[in-house]
Every structure is written in structure tokens, then in C-alpha cells.
VOLUM-833917 format. One line per field, with one value per residue (C-alpha): x, y, z; residue number from 1; residue in one letter; chain. Coordinates in Angstrom, 1 decimal. Example, Ala and Ser with C-alpha at 12.3 -4.5 7.8 and 13.67 -1.06 7.14 Angstrom:
<vexros>
xx = (12.3,13.7)
yy = (-4.5,-1.1)
zz = (7.8,7.1)
nr = (1,2)
rest = (A,S)
kette = (A,A)
</vexros>
This chain:
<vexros>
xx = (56.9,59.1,56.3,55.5,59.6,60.2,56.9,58.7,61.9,60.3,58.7,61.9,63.4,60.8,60.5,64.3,64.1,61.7,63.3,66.5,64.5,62.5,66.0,67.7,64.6,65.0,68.5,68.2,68.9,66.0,65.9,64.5,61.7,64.0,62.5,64.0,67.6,67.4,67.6,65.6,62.1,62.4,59.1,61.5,64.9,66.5,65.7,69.4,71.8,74.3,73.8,72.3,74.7,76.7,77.2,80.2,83.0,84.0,81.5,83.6,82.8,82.6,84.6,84.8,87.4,88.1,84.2,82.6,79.4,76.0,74.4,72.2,74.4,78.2,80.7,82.1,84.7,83.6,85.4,88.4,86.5,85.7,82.0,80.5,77.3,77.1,74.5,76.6,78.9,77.2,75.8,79.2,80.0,76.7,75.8,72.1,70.9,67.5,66.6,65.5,63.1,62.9,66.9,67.2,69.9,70.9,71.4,72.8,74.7,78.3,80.6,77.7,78.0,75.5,76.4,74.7,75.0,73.0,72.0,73.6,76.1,79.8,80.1,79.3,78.9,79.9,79.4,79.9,82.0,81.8,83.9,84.4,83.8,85.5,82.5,78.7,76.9,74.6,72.4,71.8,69.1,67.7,71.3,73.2,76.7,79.2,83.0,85.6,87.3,83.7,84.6,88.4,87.7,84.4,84.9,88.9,88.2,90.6,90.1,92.2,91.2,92.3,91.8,93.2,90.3,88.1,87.4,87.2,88.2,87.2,89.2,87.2,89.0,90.1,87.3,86.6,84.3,84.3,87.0,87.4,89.3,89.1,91.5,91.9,93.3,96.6,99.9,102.9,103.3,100.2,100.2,97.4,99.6,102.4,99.6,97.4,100.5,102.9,105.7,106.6,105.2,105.7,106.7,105.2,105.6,105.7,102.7,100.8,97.8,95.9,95.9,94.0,90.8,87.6,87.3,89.4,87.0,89.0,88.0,88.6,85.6,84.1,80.7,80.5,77.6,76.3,76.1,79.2,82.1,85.5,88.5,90.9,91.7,88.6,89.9,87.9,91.2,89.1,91.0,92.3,96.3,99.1,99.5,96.6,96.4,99.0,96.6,93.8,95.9,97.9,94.5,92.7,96.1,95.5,91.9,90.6,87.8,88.2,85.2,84.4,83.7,81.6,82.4,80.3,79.0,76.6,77.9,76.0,73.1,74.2,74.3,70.5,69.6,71.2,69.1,66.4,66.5,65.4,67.2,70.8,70.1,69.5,72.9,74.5,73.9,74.7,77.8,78.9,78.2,80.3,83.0,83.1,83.1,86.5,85.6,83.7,81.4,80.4,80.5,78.2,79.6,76.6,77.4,75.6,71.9,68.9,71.1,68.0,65.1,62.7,65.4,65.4,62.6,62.9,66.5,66.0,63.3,65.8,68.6,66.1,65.2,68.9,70.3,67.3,67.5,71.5,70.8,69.4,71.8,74.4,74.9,73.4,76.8,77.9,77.4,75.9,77.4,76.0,77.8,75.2,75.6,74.3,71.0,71.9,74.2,73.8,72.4,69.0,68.4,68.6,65.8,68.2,65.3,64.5,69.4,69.1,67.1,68.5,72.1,74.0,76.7,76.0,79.0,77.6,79.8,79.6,82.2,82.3,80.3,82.5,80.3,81.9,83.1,83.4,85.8,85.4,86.2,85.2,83.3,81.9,81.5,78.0,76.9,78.6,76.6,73.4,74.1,74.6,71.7,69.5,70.7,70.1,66.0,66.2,69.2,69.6,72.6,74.2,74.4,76.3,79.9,80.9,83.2,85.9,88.2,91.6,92.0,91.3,91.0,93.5,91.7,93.5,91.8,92.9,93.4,90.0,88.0,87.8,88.1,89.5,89.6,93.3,93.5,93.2,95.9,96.6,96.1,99.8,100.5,99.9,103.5,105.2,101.9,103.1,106.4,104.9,103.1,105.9,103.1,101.8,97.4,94.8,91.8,88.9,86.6,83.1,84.5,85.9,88.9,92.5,93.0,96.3,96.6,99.2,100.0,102.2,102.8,100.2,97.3,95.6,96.1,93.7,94.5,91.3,93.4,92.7,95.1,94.4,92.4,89.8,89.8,89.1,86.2,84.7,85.4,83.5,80.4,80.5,80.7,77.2,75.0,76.1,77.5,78.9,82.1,83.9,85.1,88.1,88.3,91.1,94.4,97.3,96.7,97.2,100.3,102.4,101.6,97.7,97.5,99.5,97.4,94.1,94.5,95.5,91.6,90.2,90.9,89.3,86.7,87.5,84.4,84.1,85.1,82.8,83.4,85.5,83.5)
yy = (-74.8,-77.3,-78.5,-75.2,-74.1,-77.8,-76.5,-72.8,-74.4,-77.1,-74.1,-71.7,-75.3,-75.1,-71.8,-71.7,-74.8,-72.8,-69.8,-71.7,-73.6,-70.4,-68.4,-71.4,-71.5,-68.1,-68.0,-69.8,-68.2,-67.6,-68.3,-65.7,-66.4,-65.6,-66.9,-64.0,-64.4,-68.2,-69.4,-71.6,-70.4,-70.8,-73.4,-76.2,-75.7,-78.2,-78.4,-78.7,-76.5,-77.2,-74.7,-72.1,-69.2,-68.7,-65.4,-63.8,-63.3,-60.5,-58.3,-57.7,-55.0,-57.0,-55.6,-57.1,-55.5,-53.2,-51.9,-52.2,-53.6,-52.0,-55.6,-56.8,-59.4,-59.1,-61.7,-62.5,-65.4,-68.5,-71.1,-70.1,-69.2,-66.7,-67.2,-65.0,-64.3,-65.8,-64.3,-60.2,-62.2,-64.2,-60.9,-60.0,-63.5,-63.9,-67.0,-66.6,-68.6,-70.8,-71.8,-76.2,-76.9,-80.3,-80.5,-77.2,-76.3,-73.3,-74.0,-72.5,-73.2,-72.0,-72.9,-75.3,-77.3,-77.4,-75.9,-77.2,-75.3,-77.5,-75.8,-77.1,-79.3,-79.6,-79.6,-78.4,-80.2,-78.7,-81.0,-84.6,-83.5,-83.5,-81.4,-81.0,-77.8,-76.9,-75.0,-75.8,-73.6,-71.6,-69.2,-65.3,-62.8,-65.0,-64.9,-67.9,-68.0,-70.3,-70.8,-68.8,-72.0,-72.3,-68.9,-70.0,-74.2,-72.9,-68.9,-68.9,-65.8,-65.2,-63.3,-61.3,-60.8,-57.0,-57.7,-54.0,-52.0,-55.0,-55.4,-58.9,-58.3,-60.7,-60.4,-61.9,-63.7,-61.9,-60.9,-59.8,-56.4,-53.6,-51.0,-47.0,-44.7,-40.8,-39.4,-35.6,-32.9,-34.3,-32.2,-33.2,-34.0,-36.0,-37.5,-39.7,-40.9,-42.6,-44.0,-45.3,-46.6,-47.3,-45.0,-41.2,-40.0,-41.4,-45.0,-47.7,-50.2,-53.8,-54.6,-51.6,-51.0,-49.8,-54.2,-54.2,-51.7,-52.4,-48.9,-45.5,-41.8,-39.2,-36.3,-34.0,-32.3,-29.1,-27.6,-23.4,-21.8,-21.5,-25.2,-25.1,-28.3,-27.1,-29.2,-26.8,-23.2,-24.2,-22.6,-25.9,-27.9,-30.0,-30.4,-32.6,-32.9,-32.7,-36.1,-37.2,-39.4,-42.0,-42.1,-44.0,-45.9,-47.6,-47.7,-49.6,-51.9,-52.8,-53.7,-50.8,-49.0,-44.9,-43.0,-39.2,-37.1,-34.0,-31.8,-28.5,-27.0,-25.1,-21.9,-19.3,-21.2,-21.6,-24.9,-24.9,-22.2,-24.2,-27.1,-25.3,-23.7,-26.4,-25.2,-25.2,-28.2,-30.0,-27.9,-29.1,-33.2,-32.9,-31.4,-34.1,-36.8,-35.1,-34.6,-38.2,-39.9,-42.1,-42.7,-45.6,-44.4,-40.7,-39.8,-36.7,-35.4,-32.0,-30.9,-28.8,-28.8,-28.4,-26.4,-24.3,-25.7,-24.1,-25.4,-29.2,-30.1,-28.0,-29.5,-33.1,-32.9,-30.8,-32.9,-36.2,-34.7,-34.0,-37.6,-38.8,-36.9,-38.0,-41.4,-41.0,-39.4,-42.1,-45.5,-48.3,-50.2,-46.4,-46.7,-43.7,-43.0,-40.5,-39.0,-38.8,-37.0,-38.9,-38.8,-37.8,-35.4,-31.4,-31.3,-33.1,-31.9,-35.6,-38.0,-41.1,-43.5,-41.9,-41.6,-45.1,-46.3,-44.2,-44.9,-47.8,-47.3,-44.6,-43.9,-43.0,-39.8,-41.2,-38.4,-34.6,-35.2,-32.0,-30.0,-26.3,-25.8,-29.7,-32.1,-35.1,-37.6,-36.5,-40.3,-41.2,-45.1,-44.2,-41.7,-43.6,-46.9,-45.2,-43.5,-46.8,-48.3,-45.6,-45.5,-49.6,-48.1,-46.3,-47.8,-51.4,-52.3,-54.1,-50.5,-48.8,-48.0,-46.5,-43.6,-43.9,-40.6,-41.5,-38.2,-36.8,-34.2,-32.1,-29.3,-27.1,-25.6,-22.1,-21.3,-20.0,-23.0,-22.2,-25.6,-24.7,-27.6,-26.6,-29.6,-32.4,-34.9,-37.7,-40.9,-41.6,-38.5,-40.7,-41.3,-37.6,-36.9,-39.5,-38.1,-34.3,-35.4,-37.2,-40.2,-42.9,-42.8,-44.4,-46.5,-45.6,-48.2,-46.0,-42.9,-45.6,-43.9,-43.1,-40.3,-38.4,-35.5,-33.5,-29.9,-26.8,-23.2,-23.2,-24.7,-28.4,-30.0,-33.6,-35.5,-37.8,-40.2,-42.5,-45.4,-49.1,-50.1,-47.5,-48.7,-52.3,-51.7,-49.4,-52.9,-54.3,-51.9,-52.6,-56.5,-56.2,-54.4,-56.3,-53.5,-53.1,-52.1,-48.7,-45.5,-44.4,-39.9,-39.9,-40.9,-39.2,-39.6,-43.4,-44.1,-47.6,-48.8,-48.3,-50.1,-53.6,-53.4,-52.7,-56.0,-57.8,-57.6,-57.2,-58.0,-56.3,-57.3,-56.9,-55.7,-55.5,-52.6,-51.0,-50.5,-47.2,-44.9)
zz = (37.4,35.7,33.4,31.8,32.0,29.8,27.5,26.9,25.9,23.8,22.2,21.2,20.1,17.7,16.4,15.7,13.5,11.3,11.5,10.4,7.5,6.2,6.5,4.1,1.9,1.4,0.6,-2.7,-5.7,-7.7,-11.3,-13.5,-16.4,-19.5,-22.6,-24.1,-22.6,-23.5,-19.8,-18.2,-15.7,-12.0,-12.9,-14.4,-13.1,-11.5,-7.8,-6.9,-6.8,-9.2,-12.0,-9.8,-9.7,-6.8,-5.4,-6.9,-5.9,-7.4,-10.1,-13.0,-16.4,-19.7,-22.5,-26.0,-28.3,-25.3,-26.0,-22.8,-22.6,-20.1,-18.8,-16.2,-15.2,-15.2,-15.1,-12.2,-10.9,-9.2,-7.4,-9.6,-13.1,-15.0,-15.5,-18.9,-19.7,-23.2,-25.5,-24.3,-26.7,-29.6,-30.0,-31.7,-33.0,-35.2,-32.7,-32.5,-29.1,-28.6,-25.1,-25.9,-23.0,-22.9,-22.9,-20.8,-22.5,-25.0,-28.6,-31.8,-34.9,-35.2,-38.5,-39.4,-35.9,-33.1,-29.9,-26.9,-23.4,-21.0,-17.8,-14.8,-16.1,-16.0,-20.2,-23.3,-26.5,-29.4,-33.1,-31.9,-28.9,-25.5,-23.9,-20.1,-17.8,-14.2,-13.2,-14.2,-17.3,-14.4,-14.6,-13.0,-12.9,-15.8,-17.6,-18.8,-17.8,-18.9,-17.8,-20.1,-21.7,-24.1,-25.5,-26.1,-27.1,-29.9,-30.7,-30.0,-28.1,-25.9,-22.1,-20.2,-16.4,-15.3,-11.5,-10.8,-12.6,-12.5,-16.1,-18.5,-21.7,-24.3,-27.2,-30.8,-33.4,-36.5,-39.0,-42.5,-43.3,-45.4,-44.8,-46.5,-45.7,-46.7,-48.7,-48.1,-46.4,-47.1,-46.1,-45.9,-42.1,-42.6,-45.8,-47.2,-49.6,-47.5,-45.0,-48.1,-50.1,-47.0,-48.6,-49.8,-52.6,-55.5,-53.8,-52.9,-50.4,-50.8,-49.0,-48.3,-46.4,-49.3,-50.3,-47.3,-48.5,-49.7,-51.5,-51.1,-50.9,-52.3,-51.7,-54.0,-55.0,-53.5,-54.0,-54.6,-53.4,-56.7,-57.5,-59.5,-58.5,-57.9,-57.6,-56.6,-54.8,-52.3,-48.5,-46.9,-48.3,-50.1,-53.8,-55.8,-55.3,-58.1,-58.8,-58.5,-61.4,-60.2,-57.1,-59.3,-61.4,-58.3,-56.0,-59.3,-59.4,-56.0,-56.7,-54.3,-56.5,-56.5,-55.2,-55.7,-53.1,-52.9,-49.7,-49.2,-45.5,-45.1,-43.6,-43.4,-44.6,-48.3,-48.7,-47.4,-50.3,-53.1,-52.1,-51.8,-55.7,-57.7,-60.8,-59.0,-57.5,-61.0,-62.2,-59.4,-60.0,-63.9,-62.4,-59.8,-62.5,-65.1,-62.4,-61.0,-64.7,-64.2,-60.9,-59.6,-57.4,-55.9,-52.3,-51.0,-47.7,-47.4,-43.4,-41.3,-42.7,-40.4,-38.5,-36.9,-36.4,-38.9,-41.8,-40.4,-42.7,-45.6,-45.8,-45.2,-48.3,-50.5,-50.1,-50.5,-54.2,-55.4,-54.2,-56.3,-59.4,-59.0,-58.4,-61.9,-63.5,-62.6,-64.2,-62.5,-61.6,-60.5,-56.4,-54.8,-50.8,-48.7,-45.4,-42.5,-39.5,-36.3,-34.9,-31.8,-33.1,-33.8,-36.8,-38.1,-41.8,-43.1,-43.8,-42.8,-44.2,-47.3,-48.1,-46.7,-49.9,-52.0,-51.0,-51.7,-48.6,-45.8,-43.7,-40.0,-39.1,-35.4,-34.0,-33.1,-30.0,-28.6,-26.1,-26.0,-22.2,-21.3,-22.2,-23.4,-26.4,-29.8,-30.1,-26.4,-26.1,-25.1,-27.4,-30.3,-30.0,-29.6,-32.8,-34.4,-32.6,-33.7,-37.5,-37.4,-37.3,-40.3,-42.8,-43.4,-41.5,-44.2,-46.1,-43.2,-42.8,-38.8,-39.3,-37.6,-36.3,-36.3,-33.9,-30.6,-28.4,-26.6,-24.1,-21.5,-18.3,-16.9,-13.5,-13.5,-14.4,-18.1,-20.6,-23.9,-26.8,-27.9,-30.8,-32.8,-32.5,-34.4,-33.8,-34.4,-32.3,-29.3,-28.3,-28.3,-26.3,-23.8,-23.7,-23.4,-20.6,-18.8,-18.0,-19.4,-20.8,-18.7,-20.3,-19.6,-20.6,-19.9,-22.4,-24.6,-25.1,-23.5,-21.3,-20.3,-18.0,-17.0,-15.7,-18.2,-17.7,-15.2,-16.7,-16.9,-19.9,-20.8,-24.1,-24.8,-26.9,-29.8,-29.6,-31.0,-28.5,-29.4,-33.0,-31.8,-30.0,-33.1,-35.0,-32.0,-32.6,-36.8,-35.9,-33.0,-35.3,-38.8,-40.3,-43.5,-42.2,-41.1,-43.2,-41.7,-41.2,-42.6,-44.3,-43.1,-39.3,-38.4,-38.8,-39.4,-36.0,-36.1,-39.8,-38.0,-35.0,-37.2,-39.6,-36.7,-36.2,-39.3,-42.9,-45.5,-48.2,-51.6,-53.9,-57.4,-59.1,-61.6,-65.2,-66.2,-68.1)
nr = (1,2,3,4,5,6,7,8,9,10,11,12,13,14,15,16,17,18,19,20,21,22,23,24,25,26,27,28,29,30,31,32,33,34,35,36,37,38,39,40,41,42,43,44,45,46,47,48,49,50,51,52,53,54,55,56,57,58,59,60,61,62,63,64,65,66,67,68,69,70,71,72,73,74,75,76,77,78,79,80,81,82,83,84,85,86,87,88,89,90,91,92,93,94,95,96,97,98,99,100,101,102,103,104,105,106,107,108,109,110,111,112,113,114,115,116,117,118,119,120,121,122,123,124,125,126,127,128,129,130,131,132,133,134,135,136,137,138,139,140,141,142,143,144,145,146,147,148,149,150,151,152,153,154,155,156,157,158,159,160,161,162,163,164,165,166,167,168,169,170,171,172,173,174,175,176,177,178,179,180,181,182,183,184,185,186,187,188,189,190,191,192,193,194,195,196,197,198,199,200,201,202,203,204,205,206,207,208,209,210,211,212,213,214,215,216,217,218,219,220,221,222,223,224,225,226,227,228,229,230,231,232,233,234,235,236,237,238,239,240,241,242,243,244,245,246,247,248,249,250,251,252,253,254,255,256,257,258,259,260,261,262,263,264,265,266,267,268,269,270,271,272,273,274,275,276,277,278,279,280,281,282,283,284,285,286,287,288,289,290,291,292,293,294,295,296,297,298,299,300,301,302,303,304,305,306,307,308,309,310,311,312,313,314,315,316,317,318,319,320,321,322,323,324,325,326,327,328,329,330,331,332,333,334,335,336,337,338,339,340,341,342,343,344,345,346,347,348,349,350,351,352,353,354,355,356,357,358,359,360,361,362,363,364,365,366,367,368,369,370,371,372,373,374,375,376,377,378,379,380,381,382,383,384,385,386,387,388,389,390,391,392,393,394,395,396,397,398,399,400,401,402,403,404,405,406,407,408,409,410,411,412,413,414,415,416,417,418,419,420,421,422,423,424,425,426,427,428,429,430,431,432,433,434,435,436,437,438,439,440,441,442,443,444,445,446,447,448,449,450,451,452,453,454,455,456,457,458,459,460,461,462,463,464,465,466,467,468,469,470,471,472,473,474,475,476,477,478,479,480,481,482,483,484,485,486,487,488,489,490,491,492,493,494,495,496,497,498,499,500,501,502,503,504,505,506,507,508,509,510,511,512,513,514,515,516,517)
rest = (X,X,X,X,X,X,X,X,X,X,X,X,X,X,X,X,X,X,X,X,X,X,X,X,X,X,X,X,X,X,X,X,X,X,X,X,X,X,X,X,X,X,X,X,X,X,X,X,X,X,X,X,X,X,X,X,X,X,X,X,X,X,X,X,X,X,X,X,X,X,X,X,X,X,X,X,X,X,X,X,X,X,X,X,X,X,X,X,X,X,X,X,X,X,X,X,X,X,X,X,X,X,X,X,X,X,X,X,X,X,X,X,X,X,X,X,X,X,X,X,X,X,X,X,X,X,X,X,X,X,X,X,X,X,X,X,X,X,X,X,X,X,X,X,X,X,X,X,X,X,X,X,X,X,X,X,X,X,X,X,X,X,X,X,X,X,X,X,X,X,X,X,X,X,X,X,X,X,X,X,X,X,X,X,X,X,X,X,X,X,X,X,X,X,X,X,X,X,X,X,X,X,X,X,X,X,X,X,X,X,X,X,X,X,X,X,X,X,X,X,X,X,X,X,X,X,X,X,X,X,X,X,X,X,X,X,X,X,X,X,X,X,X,X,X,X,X,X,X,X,X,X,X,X,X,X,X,X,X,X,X,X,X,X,X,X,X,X,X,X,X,X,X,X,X,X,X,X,X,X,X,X,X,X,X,X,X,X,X,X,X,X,X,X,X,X,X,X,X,X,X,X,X,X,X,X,X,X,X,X,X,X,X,X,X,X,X,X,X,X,X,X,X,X,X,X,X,X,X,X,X,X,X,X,X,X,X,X,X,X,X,X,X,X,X,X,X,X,X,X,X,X,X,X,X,X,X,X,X,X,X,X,X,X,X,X,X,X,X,X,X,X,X,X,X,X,X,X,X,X,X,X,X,X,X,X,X,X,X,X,X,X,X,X,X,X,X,X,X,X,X,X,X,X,X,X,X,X,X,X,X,X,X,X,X,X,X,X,X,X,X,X,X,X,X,X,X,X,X,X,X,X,X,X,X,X,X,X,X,X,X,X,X,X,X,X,X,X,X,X,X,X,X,X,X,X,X,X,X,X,X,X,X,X,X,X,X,X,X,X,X,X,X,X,X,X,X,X,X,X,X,X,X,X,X,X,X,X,X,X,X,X,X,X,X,X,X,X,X,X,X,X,X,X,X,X,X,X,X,X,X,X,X,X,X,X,X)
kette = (A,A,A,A,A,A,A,A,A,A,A,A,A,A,A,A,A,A,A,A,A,A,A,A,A,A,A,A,A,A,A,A,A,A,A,A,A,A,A,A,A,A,A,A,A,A,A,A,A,A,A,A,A,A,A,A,A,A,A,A,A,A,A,A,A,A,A,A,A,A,A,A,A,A,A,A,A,A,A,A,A,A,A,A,A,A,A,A,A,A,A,A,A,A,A,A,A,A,A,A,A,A,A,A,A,A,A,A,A,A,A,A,A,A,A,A,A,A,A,A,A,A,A,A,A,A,A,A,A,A,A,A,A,A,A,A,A,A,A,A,A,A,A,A,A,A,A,A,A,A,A,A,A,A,A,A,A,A,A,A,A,A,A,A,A,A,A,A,A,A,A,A,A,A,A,A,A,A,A,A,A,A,A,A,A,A,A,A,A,A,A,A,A,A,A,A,A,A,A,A,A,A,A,A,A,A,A,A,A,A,A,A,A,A,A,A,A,A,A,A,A,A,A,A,A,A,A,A,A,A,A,A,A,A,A,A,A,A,A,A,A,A,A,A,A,A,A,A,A,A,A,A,A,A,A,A,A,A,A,A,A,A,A,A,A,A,A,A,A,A,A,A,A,A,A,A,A,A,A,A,A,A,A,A,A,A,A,A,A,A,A,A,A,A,A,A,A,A,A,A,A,A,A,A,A,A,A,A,A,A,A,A,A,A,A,A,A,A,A,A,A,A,A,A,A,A,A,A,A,A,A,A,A,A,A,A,A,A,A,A,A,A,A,A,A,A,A,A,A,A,A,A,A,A,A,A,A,A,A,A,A,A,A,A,A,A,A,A,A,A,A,A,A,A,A,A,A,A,A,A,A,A,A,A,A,A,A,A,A,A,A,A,A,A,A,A,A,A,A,A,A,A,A,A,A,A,A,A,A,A,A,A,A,A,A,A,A,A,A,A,A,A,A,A,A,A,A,A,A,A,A,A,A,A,A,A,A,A,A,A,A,A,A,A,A,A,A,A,A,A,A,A,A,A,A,A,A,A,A,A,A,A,A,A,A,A,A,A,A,A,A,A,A,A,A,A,A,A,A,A,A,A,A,A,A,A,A,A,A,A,A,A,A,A,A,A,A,A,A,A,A,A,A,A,A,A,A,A,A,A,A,A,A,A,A,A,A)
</vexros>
């Protein structure tokens, strides 16, 4: 009896040592095939366990520019450090990443120095430099992920850790791009002039924010129904303001160039029809070129075609044949921009391939995402960069300028459930919003934009708030995709505080402005 009681113990002895070694076996993190991510196969990674990611933590959102980021593979901390996955960055820095097998390490060039991110050690080398690491470069779900201090030591990024709403924030270093803005529908509570020139009309400040532009729209211009160009007495509030001359004298002084712009809508489908008539559409591009002479470029801004389905082709052709008989019509250093809707948007009478060759600049309209009933921003974080993305098929990004709203949305809700979008307010509105309210905005990093709720008079009101955050992460988008830059909707609703906090990010590029005819 002993015997076979000594055989059954020797026996679960045994079985629990491989139990207990299949259970550890088991347990190790397994590294992902990633030729595409740049990180090393689980077929030669190191058989120890530095570099393999611990489990995290805590799971953190990425945000760069306050523009959060849909990954994989999150950061998270470890032992103490904020560990990022690297190429959700490059992405925005221009850093283009190569996985070096027999180094197994990730490589690139950055201001004409080699990076180096070997897998599983405690440094990075960056020129000739070796620099060490508190935590190991590791890797996740076939993700490379390197401690916080490369992004501040080589990119002088800087990251803020939001433990309360659990969000990394990654902050870029200053860059240059394109920047527009629109100048229209001024008045005189929002005036284009003081926010382009920094002072009432007719001063000028000392340093305004117009130094800062690569090119000022001014739109001016409206198109009749019958093909005819008005710039004055239109009810849309495109015209051209008394004044105006001083406008391009001091904008040419300032080296920003003067651009046209054409505004019609198509209301009641007459837009559509004057497209459609070949011999108004020739009248109306003699028209525009005549009109923009002294100007250095033209700007067309046609909304609302392909607004029912049977039109959407029809349109997009039409308005294909008048940008090209325009194009014609202009001098060659004369540039040619074209407003676009988005392609997830309302309206789909555009053939965004055929304006993109045609086109010098096209300014993505990425805003007015409004869904009657609903509220919501007027430029969702989501709906924004897919708009971008999408456009990125079709126009060479290097042509495109993001439109920017300087605006949001204010909605109420009655007591019965019904949503009303009550109005617009300005970006530099923000603050007597605030003070309406009684409370201070919430981000909210998935909408991309600042929220504020409060009750009145018996109803729910919700502000969906553009404040500087929101511009930065627009800066963010044009900065992924290689943009051009952004065209700001409009002058008049930023505000002194918006222009610091904007060229705190971004400077502008200066271009070179066409001869005067």
C-alpha cells in the first residue's frame, strides 16, 4: 500500500512541474511578425526577456497636438516610464523608419543624422552618440516602443502625462507650412481687418499676424445666376468692402500675395444650370479673369453641387470644363485654387482628381459635419481625418490646404428631447461662453473639440468649442499627411489670443508673389 501511495505522489510531483513549466512558457510575451511596423519577428528575437514588453501598467490614449491617435498599441507606463510607440509619431515628424535585421534595430535619418533604436537595449544612438535609456526600446503586439526621453533628447517633443483622463500628449516642436486665411464677411464686431492687420481699421499693428501668412483669400467676388460677377449688393455678404484698396497695398507690403475669390451656391439648383450652359459658363470665366486682374491668384469657392443624386455627375463634369477653360484664360504665374467640399461630406458634384490637376492649391473644406437633430462639432476628429485621408487618394498632398473653422457649435435641447443648433460662436467667443455657463470646457479628445454644458430658462444648452487646442491638432493633421498647409474660415473670429497660441506652433511660409498685371 505504501509502494503504490509513494508511486501516486511521485506522480502529482511530476505533473505539477509541467503544469508549472507549460504555465511559464506560456506566459511569455509573444513577439509579433512586423516587417511593416519595423519590429523585429518572434523567429529572431532575443530569447531573453529584456526588450519584450511588460504588461502595462496602465493603457494610456496617445495624443499629438492634442489630436488623438486610433492605434493597436497604446502607450503605457513601465517601471516608472512612459513607454511610446514610435512610428504613431515619425508619422508627424517626417522620420520614415527601417527595421535593420542583422542589427535588430530601427533606423532612419533625422536632420541628416542616423537614428538607431536597437531592440532590447537600454540606449539609443543618435549621429555618433550614445545615449542612455531607464527602460529598454521593447516591443508590443509587433509595435516598437521606446521610453519618452528619445522623443525629448532627438525630436524636442515634449509629453505631458494626464493620469486623470488617462491621455499622453505629445507636444511637436514648432513648424513651418503654408497658412491662408479668408477674408470676408467682415462686420464690425468681427472684423477681418483688425484680426489680419492686428489693429482698427485703418491701423496697423507693429507686428501683425498678417507677417505671419503665406497668402490672404479675399473674398469679394459673387457669382449671379446668370454668369455675371458682382462685387457688391450680393445678400450672401460676399462683397468687396470700402476700403478695400488699402487692404492689397498693405497685404503686398507685407509680402502676403492677394487672391480673388469667387463665392456662388447653388440654391435652388442654379449654380448647377449655369454650369451646365456652355455659353454662360465661357461668359462666366472671361468674367472672373477680368475681375481678378490685380490680383495674384483666383480662388473658386462653387457650394452645394451634386446636391441630388442624378446632378452629381452632370456637375462634377461641368465644373471640370469651366476650371479648364479658366485655367486657360489665366496667366501661367496666375495660381488657380479651388474650394472642395469633403468626400465624406453632403455634397459629391466634384471630380477631386480631375480640380486636383487642374488646381494649383485646393483648400479641403473639412467642416459642417452638422447632422440636423444631433449635436456634435462642426469638424469631428474622426470624420475630419478621414476626409483628409481620403482627399490624399485623389489630390497630391503637397497641393492641399485643411480648412480650418475658427467656430463652433452652440445647440439647446427642450424639455421634450428636441436638439436645436442655436449658433456659431467664435473661436474667440470662448471665454464669455465660459462665463455664461458658470463652468469651465471639458476636452474631449475622441470629438477633438471642447465641450461646455450648462442648463437656462429651462432648457440644455452644449457649446462644442473651438479653442487652441483644437487648432493644434488640425496643425497635427496638415503635418501627418504632408500637407501644404491650412486655410483658415475666416478672419474676424480668432481673436489676439488664438493668433499667439497659433505661431507658437507654426510659422508660416512665405511664397513668391506673382507679377501685377
Amino acid at each position: 500500500m505504501n509502494v503504490w501511495r509513494n508511486k501516486l505522489l511521485l506522480l502529482v510531483a511530476v505533473l505539477s512541474v509541467l503544469v508549472a513549466s507549460f504555465s511559464a512558457h506560456s506566459a511569455q510575451p509573444c513577439v509579433a511578425s512586423g516587417s511593416e511596423s519595423g519590429a523585429p519577428t518572434s523567429s529572431t528575437a532575443p530569447e531573453t526577456a529584456a526588450g519584450q514588453a511588460r504588461e502595462p501598467s496602465s493603457a494610456l490614449a496617445l495624443c499629438v497636438n492634442h489630436l488623438k491617435l486610433d492605434l493597436p498599441v497604446v502607450p503605457s507606463v513601465e517601471d516608472g516610464v512612459i513607454m511610446v510607440p514610435i512610428r504613431a509619431v515619425s508619422d508627424f515628424l517626417g522620420l520614415t523608419l527601417t527595421w535593420d535585421q542583422s542589427t535588430q534595430s530601427a533606423v532612419g535619418i533625422w536632420m541628416g543624422q542616423t537614428l538607431e533604436l536597437p531592440y532590447g537595449k537600454p540606449y539609443f544612438r543618435f549621429g555618433r552618440q550614445e545615449f542612455p535609456l531607464t527602460r529598454e526600446i521593447s516591443v508590443r503586439d509587433g509595435a516598437l516602443l521606446v521610453p519618452s526621453s528619445v522623443l525629448e533628447e532627438v525630436f524636442h517633443c515634449e509629453l505631458q502625462l494626464d493620469e486623470k483622463s488617462a491621455v499622453v500628449n505629445v507636444t511637436l516642436p514648432p513648424s513651418t507650412m503654408e497658412i491662408w486665411g479668408f477674408y470676408a464677411l467682415g462686420s464690425q464686431d468681427y472684423s477681418s481687418w483688425t484680426d489680419f492687420f492686428g489693429d482698427t481699421y485703418p491701423a496697423i499693428a507693429p507686428a501683425p499676424p498678417a507677417d505671419q501668412f503665406s497668402g490672404v483669400i479675399l473674398g469679394w467676388f459673387s457669382v449671379r445666376p446668370d454668369g455675371t460677377v458682382a462685387a457688391d449688393g450680393n445678400p450672401s455678404g460676399f462683397n468687396r468692402p470700402s476700403g478695400w484698396p488699402a487692404v492689397l497695398i498693405h497685404s503686398r507690403i507685407r509680402n502676403v500675395p492677394p487672391y480673388a475669390m469667387f463665392y456662388a451656391n447653388n440654391a435652388g439648383e442654379t449654380l448647377s444650370n449655369l454650369l451646365a450652359d456652355q455659353v454662360l459658363r465661357t461668359s462666366l470665366a472671361l468674367e472672373v479673369e477680368r475681375a481678378a486682374r490685380g490680383f495674384d491668384g483666383v480662388v473658386i469657392d462653387f457650394e452645394g453641387l451634386g446636391s441630388s443624386p442624378e446632378r452629381i455627375d452632370k456637375d462634377a463634369c461641368n465644373l471640370t470644363e469651366f476650371l479648364k477653360y479658366l485655367r486657360n484664360l489665366l496667366t501661367p504665374e496666375k495660381d488657380l485654387i479651388v474650394a472642395v467640399p469633403p468626400l465624406n461630406g453632403h455634397y459629391r458634384g466634384y471630380d477631386h482628381k480631375a480640380i486636383g490637376e487642374i488646381a494649383d492649391r485646393v483648400v479641403l473644406m473639412a467642416y459642417g459635419y452638422e447632422e440636423p437633430g444631433r449635436m456634435g462639432p462642426t469638424s469631428p476628429r474622426k470624420q475630419v481625418e478621414e476626409a483628409v485621408s481620403l482627399e490624399t487618394a485623389q489630390v497630391q498632398p503637397e497641393k492641399i490646404l485643411l480648412g480650418v473653422a475658427l467656430y463652433g457649435t452652440l445647440y439647446c435641447q427642450d424639455q421634450s428631447g428636441a436638439v436645436t443648433l442655436k449658433a456659431r460662436p467664435a473661436f474667440k467667443d470662448w471665454p464669455s461662453l465660459e462665463q455664461r455657463a458658470g463652468n469651465p470646457p471639458r476636452w474631449d479628445p475622441d470629438l477633438g473639440a471642447w465641450v461646455l454644458s450648462w442648463n437656462e430658462a429651462n432648457l440644455n444648452l452644449c457649446a462644442f468649442l473651438d479653442r487652441p487646442s483644437t487648432i493644434d491638432s488640425r496643425l497635427a493633421l496638415a503635418r501627418k499627411y504632408r500637407l501644404a498647409g491650412i486655410a483658415l474660415w475666416r478672419l474676424g473670429l480668432m481673436g489676439q489670443d488664438g493668433w499667439t497660441y497659433l505661431f507658437r506652433s507654426a510659422s508660416g511660409v512665405k511664397l513668391t508673389p506673382a507679377p501685377v498685371q
